[in-house]
C-alpha positions in Angstrom: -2.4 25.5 -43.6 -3.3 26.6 -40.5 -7.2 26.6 -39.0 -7.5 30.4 -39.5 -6.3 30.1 -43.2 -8.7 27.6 -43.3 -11.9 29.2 -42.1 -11.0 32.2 -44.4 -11.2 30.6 -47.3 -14.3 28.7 -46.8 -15.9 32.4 -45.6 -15.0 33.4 -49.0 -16.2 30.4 -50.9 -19.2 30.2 -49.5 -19.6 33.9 -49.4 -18.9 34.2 -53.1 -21.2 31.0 -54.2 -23.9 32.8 -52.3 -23.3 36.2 -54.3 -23.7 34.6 -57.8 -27.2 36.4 -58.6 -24.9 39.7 -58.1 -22.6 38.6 -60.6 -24.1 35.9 -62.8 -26.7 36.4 -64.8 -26.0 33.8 -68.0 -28.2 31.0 -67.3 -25.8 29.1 -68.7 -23.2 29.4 -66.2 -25.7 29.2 -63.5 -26.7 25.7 -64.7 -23.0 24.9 -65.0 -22.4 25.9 -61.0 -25.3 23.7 -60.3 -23.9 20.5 -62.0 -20.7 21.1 -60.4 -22.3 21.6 -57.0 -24.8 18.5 -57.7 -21.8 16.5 -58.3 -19.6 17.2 -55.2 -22.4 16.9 -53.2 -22.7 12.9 -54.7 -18.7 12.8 -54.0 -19.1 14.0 -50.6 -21.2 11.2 -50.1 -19.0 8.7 -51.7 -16.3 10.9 -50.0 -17.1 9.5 -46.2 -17.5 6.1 -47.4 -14.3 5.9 -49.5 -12.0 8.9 -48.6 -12.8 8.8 -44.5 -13.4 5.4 -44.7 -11.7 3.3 -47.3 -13.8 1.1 -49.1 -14.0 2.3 -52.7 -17.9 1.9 -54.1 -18.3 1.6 -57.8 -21.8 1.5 -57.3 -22.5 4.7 -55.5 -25.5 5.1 -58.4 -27.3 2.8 -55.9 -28.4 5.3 -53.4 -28.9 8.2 -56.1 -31.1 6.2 -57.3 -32.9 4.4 -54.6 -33.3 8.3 -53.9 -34.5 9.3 -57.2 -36.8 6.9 -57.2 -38.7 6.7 -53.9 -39.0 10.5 -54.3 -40.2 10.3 -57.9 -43.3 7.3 -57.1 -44.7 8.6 -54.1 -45.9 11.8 -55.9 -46.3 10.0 -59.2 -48.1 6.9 -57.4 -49.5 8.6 -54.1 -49.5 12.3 -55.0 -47.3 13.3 -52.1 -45.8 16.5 -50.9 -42.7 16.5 -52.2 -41.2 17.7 -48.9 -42.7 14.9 -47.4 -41.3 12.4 -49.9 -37.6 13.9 -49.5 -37.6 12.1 -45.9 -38.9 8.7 -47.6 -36.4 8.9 -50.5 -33.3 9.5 -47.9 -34.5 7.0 -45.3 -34.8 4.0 -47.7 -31.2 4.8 -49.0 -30.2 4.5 -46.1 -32.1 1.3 -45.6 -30.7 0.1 -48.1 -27.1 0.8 -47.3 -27.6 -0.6 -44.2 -28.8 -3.7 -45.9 -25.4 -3.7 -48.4 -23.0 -2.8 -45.4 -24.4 -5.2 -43.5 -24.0 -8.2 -46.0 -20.3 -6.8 -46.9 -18.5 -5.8 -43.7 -20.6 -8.9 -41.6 -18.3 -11.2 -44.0 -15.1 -9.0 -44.1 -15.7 -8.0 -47.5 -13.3 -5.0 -48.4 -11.0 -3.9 -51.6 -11.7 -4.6 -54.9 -14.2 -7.3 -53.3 -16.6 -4.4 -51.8 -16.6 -2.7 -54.6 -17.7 -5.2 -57.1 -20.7 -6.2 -54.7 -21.9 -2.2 -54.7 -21.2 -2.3 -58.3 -23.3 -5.6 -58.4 -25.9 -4.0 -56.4 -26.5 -1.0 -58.7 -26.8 -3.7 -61.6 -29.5 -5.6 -59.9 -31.5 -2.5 -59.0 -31.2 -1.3 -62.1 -32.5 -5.0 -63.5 -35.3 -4.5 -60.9 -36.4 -0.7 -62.0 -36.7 -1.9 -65.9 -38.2 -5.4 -65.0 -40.8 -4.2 -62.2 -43.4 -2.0 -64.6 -46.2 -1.7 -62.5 -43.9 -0.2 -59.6 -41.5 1.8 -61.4 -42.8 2.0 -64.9 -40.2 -0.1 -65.8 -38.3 1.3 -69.1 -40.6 4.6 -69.9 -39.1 6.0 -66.8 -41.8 8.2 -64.1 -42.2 11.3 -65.4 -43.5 14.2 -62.9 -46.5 16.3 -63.8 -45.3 20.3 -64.3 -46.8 22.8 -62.0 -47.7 25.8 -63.7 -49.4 27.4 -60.5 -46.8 30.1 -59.3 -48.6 30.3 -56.2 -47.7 26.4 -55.9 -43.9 26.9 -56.8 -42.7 26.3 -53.3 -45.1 24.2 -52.4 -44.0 21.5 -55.3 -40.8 21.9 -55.2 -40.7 23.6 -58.9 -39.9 26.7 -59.4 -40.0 26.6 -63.4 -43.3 29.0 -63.2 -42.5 30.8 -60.1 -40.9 34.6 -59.9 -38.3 35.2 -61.9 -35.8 34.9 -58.9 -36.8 31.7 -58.1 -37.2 30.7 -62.1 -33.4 31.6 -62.3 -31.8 30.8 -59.0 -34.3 28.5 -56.9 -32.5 24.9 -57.6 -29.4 27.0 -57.5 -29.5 27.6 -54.4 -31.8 24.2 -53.3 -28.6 22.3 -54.4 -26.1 25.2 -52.1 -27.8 24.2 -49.1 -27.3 20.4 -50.0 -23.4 21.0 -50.8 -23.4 23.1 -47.2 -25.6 20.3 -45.6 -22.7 17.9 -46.7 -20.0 20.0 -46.3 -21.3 20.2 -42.5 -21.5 16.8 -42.3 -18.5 15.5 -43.1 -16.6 18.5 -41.0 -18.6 17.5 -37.7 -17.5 13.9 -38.7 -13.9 14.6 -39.0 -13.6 16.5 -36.2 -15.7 13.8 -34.1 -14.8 10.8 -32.4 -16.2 8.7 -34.9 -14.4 10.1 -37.6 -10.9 9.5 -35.5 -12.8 5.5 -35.5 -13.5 5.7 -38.9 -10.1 6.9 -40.0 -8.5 4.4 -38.0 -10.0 1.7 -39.4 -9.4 2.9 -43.0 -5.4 3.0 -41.9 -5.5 -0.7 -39.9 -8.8 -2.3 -39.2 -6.9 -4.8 -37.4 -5.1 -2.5 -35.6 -7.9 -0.7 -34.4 -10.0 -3.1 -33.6 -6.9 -4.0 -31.0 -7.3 -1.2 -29.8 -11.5 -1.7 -29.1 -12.6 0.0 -32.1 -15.7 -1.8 -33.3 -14.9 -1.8 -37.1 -18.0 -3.3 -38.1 -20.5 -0.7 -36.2 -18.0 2.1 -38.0 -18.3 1.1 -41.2 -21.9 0.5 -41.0 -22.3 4.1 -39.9 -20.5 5.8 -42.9 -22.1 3.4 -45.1 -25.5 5.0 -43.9 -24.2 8.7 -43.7 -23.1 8.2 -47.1 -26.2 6.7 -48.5 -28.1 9.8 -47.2 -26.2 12.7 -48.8 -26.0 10.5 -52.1 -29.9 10.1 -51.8 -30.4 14.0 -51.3 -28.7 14.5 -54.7 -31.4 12.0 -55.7 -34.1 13.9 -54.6 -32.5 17.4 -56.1 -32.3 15.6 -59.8 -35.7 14.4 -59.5 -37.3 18.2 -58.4 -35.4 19.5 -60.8 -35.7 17.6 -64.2 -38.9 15.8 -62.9 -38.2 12.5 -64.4 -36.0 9.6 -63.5 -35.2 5.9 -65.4 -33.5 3.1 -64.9 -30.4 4.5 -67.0 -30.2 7.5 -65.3 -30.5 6.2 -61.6 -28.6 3.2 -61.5 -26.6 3.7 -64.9 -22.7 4.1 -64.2 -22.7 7.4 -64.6 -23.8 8.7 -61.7 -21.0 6.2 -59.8 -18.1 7.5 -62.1 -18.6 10.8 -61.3 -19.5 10.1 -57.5 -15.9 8.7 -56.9 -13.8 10.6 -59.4 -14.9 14.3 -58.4 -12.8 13.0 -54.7 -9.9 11.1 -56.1 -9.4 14.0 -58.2 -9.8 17.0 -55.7 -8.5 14.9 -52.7 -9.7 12.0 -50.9 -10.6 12.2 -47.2 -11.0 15.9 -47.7 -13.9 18.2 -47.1 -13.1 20.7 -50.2 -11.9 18.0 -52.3 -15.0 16.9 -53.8 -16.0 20.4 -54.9 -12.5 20.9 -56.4 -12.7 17.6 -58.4 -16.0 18.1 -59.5 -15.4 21.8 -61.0 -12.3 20.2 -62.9 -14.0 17.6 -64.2 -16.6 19.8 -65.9 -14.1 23.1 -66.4 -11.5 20.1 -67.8 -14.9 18.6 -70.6 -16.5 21.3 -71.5 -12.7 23.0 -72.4 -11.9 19.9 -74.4 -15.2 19.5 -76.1 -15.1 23.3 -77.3 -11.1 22.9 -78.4 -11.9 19.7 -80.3 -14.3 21.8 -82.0 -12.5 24.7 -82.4 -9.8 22.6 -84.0 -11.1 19.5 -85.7 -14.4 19.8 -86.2 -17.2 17.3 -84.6 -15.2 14.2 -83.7 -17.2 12.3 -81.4 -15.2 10.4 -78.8 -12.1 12.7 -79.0 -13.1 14.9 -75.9 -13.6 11.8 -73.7 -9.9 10.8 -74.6 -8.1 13.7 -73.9 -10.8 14.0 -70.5 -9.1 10.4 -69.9 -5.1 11.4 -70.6 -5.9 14.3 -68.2 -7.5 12.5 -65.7 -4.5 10.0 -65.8 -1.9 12.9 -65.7 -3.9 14.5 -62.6 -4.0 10.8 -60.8 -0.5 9.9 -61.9 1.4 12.9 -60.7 -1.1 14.8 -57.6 -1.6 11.8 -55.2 -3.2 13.9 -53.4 -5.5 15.9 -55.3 -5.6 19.2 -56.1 -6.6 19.6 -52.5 -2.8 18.6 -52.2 -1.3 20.8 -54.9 -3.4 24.1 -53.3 -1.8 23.3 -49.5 1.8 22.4 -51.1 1.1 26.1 -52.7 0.2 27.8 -50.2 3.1 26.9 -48.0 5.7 27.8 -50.4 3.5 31.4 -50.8 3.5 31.6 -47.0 7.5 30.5 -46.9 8.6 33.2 -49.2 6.3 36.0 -47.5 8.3 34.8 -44.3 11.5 34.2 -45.5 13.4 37.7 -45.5 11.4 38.0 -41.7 13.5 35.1 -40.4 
């Protein structure tokens, strides 16, 4: 696919996610586009980290959180600006990335052994959020006052009593700008010197370090790059549900659906996360309403034939559905060329 073909079709997605208030007024399809957006933009974090970058985190829930969190207690606790508090909650995730890349790639840690010590992480920070009450109030979870002031709505970062515009579209479009913010990101990384580095040493960290690549200073840079677009999805979820727990900021969720929305739509891809995070929730909601359809509430059923799918998507598209659209397109493009040779 060449670059123009490219560009094109990002104009148009981004155009047409922009234009939804023209065409979508159900709020329940609005709320679906936002937890499919919410969720790429945690994969394109885990994305750089593991796609670009090759070391596979199942504990990505450790920066949501760490974000969630440090967003959530300094209004709860302090009574900040939540705009202020966004810079906090980003910045200690990616203090605390540095402080788990540094401990993993210092000793050579990578593979299965990386991830089990980000999945350890998560565990222990979510030990710490239950067992450390009069910081986190441990199990009841910090629950954010609601502002019913519309004059306030922007002010607070809650738009739940602001115009109607903002009542239907506001986190909408909050959690756009994070997906186009990521998006950005990891386009001016892959194009960029680093992201050559960082590739390279996902290929042959030996090889490249040969070749006076410093693995260890690359890695410990998409570690932190990573943490920060994880913690801004964080800092959306806390805005926009006001509360946070343990469960929900360290819990496994949050890690499952960080890496699978990429290994689905395409690893080391910018649109991949976005793809694999619309299937995931186009592919469960489909099999929760034809379960129902069919055989009446059978709780468990949709999350196996969400499994046998996923299996079939990972078995038989190695490279995502960011794969199967460019295989596509090039056969479209060969047989619009064909009788022109």
């Amino acid at each position: 696919m060449s670059k123009r073909d490219r560009a094109l079709g990002w104009t148009l997605l981004l155009g047409l996610l922009a234009a939804v208030p023209v065409f979508i007024q159900s709020g329940r399809w609005i709320d679906f586009l936002e937890l499919t957006l919410f969720v790429a933009v945690m994969g394109q974090g885990w994305n750089i980290l593991g796609g670009y970058g090759g070391q596979y985190s199942f504990g990505h829930a450790l920066f949501f959180g760490t974000g969630a969190y440090i967003q959530a207690l300094l209004q709860f606790k302090l009574g900040w600006s939540p705009w202020v508090t966004l810079w906090f909650a980003i910045a200690g995730a990616v203090l605390v990335g540095c402080a788990v890349g540094y401990l993993s790639f210092r000793y050579g840690l990578r593979g299965s052994y990386f991830a089990l010590i980000t999945l350890a992480f998560a565990e222990a920070f979510h030990v710490l959020a239950r067992s450390l009450i009069s910081v986190t109030e441990g199990g009841r979870g910090v629950q954010l006052p609601l502002n019913q002031d519309p004059g306030q709505a922007v002010a607070s970062f809650q738009f739940t009593f602001a115009n109607p515009f903002l009542q239907s579209y506001g986190f909408y479009y909050t959690v756009l700008f994070l997906f186009v913010l990521a998006c950005a990101a990891t386009w001016l990384m892959e194009r960029s010197r680093f992201g050559a580095q960082l590739v390279a040493v996902r290929e042959n960290e030996e090889a490249a370090e040969a070749l006076g690549i410093n693995a260890f200073r690359i890695k410990m840079g998409s570690i932190c790059l990573s943490a920060a677009i994880t913690a801004s999805a964080g800092v959306y979820y806390v805005q926009k549900f006001l509360f946070v727990d343990p469960g929900i900021a360290y819990g496994p969720g949050k890690s499952v659906e960080a890496l699978f929305a990429p290994i689905i739509g395409g690893l080391g891809t910018v649109l991949g996360p976005l793809l694999g995070s619309a299937f995931i929730h186009i592919v469960g909601e489909t099999s929760k309403e034809a379960i129902g359809h069919f055989v009446g509430d059978r709780p468990g059923l949709d999350l196996i034939l969400f499994g046998i799918m996923l299996l079939l998507v990972l078995g038989y598209m190695p490279r995502g559905l960011v794969g199967l659209l460019e295989t596509a397109w090039m056969r479209l493009r060969a047989d619009k060329d064909g009788p022109n040779a």
